[in-house]
C-alpha positions as CSV (number, residue, x, y, z in Angstrom):
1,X,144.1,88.0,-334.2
2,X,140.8,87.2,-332.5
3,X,139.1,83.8,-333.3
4,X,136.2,82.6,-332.0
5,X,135.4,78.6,-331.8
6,X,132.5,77.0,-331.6
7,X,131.7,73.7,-330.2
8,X,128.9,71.8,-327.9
9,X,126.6,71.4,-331.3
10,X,124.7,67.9,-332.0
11,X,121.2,66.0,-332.4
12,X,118.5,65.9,-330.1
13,X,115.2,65.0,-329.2
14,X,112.6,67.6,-329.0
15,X,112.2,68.7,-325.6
16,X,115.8,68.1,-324.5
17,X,119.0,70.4,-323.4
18,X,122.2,71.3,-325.4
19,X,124.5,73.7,-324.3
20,X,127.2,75.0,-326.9
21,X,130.0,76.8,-325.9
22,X,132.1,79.6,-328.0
23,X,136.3,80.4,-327.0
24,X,137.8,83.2,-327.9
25,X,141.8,83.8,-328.4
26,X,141.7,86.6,-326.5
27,X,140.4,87.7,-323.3
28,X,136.4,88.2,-323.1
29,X,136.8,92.2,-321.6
30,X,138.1,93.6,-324.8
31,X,134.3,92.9,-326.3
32,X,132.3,95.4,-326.3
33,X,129.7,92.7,-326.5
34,X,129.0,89.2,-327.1
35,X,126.1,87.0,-328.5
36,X,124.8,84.0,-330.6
37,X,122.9,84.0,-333.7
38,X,121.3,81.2,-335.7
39,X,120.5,80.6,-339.4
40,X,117.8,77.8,-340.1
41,X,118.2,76.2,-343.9
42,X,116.7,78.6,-346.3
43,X,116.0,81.8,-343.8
44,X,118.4,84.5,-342.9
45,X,121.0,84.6,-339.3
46,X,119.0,85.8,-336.7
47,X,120.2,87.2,-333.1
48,X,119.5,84.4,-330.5
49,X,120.8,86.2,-327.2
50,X,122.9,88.8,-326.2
51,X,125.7,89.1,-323.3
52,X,126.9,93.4,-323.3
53,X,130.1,93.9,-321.4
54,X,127.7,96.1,-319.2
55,X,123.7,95.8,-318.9
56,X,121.7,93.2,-319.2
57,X,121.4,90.2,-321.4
58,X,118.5,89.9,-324.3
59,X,116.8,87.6,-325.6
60,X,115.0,87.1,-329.0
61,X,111.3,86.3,-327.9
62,X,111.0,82.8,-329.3
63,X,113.9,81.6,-326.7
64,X,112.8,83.3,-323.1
65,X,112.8,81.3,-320.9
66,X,114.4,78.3,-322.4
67,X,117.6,79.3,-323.6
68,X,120.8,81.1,-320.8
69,X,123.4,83.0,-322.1
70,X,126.9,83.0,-320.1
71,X,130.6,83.7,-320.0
72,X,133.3,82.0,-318.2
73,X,136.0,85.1,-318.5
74,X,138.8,83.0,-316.7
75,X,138.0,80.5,-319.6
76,X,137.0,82.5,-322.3
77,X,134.4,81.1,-322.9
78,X,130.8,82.1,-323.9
79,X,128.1,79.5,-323.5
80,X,124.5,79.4,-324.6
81,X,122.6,76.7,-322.4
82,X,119.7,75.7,-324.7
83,X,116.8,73.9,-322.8
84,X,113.7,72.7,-324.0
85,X,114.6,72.3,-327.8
86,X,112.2,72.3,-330.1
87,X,112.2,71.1,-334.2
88,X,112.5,75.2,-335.1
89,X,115.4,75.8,-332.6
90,X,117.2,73.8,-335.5
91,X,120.1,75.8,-337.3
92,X,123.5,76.5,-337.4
93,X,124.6,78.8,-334.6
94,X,127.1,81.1,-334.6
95,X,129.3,83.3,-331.9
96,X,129.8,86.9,-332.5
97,X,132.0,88.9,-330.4
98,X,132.1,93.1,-331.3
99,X,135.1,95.5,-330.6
100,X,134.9,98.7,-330.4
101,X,138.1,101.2,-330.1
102,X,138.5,104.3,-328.4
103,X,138.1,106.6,-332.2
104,X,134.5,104.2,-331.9
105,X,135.4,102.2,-334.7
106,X,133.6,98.8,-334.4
107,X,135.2,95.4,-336.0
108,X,132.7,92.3,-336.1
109,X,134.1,88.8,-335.5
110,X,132.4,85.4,-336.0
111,X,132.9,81.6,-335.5
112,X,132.2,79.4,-338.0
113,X,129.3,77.4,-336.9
114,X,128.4,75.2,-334.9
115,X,124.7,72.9,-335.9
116,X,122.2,72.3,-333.7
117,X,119.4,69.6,-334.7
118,X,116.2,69.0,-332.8
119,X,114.2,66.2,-334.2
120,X,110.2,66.0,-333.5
């Protein structure tokens, strides 16, 4: 069974660095991709940065530039390297990994959170 793990979240001042980090039970190369998302109080998860198994990484346009997406495959280990916070950077962030099997069905997984809190 796949689980994913969040951890790394916290408070910090505006303008500093955070990095989170997500583990997964099992190894990184069975995603078919990996990436972050965030949900602020009140507004709706949206996708923070992307890491395909193949291609290049994406990032929502409010984060370029600040904000490094990364795997550790030895470790497992996802991390999102967050620099230059600001007060709307604050939200709960969450790891998604996405299987997808040889028939192309696709099975969505997700951590539970892990909150991120910038203060101005």
């Amino acid at each position: 069974q796949v689980q994913l793990v969040e951890s790394g979240g916290g408070w910090v001042q505006t303008g500093g660095s955070l990095r989170i980090s997500c583990s997964t039970s099992v190894s990184m190369f069975s995603f078919h991709r990996m990436a972050w998302y965030r949900q602020a109080p009140g507004k709706e998860r949206e996708l923070v940065a992307v890491s395909p198994r193949y291609g290049s990484r994406i990032y929502e346009d409010s984060v370029k530039g600040r904000f490094t997406i990364s795997r550790d495959n030895p470790k497992n280990t996802m991390y999102l390297q967050m620099n230059n916070l600001k007060p709307e950077d604050t939200a709960v962030y969450y790891c998604n990994a996405v299987q997808e099997d040889v028939e192309g069905q696709v099975t969505d997984h997700w951590g539970k959170g892990t909150l991120v809190t910038v203060s101005s």
